[in-house]
N, C-alpha and C positions, 0 to 999 in steps of 0.2 A: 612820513609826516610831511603834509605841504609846509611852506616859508611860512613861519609869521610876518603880520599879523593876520589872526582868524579872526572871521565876523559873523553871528548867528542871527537869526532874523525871528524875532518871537511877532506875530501880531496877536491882539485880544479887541475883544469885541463883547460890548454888553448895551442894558438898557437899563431903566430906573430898577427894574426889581429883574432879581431871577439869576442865573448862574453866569458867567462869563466865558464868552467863548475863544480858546488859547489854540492857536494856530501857529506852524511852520513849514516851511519848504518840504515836502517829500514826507514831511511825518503827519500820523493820525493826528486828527482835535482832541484836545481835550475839554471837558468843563470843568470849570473852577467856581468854587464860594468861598464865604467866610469860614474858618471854623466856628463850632459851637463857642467857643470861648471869646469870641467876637461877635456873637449875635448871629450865626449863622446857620443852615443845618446840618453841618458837622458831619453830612452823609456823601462828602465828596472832596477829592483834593483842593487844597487852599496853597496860596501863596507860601504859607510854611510850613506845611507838611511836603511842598515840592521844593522848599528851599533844603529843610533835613535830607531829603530821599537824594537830590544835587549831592552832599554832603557825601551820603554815606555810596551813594553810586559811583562816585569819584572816586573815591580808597577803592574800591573793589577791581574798577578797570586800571590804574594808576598801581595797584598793586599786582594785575595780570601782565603788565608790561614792562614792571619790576622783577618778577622772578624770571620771565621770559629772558630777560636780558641776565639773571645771576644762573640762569639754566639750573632753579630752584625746582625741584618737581613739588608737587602738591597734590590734594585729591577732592578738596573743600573750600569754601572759604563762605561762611554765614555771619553776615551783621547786622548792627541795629545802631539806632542811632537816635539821640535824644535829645530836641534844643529847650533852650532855656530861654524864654520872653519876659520881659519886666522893661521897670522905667527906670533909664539913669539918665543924671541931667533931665529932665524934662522931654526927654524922647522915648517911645520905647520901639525895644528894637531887642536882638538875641543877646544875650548876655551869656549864655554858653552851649555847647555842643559836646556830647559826652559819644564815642564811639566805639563801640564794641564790636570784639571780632575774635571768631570763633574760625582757627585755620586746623583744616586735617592733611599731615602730612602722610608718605607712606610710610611703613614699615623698617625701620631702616635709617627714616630720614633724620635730620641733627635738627633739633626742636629750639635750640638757640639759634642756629642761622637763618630758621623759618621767621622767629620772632624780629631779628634785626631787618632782612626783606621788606618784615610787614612795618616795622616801625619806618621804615625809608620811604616805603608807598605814601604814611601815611603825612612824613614829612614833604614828600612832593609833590601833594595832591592838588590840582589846580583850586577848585572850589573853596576848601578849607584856606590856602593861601590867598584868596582873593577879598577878606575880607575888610581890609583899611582903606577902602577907598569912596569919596562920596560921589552919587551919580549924576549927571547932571540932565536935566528936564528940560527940552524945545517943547512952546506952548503953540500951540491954534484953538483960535474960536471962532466959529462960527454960524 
């Protein structure tokens, strides 16, 4: 792992109508819209369908680098992940995140010490931890 601190570099790009285009160093584009529950067409990633997928792809690698390190064997590991949108206070924003995970260990293996592994991935997972903090926004017009 390099030193922290890491820096990722998202750019996006759009125009008055149409999909938004989400760019980074070295990675494919993606397009993004609304979801349907925003007025959108709901036939393509959105800002919270990529903030859950963040979520639950965090446990998954955070959990690979957790058994790696308990020299846990396994053979599976399937999730899902389900956030929750509404208004409190006057903002709306995720009000919860439900994650499910579905681990196959071998034949053999202790089904308790698989569960505490995964319970530690899911305590140390960056994304799921980073969520008390506000972001702050530098403005241009021109």
């Amino acid at each position: 792992m390099n030193a922290l601190p890491h820096r990722y570099r998202v750019d996006a790009s759009a125009r008055p109508e149409g999909a938004v285009g989400v760019s980074s160093p070295g990675l494919p584009p993606l397009s993004t819209a609304a979801p349907a529950e925003f007025g959108g067409p709901g036939d393509q990633w959105s800002p919270e369908t990529l903030f859950v997928a963040a979520s639950v792809d965090c446990l998954i690698l955070t959990f690979r680098a957790v058994a790696q390190a308990s020299k846990l064997a396994w053979e599976a590991l399937d999730c899902n992940a389900e956030g929750v949108i509404d208004r409190v206070e006057g903002k709306t924003r995720f009000t919860g995140l439900a994650l499910r995970a579905r681990l196959r260990i071998p034949p053999g293996g202790d089904p308790e010490r698989a569960r505490r592994v995964l319970e530690k991935a899911e305590r140390s997972c960056l994304v799921t931890n980073s969520l008390a903090f506000e972001p702050t926004l530098e403005v241009e017009v021109g």
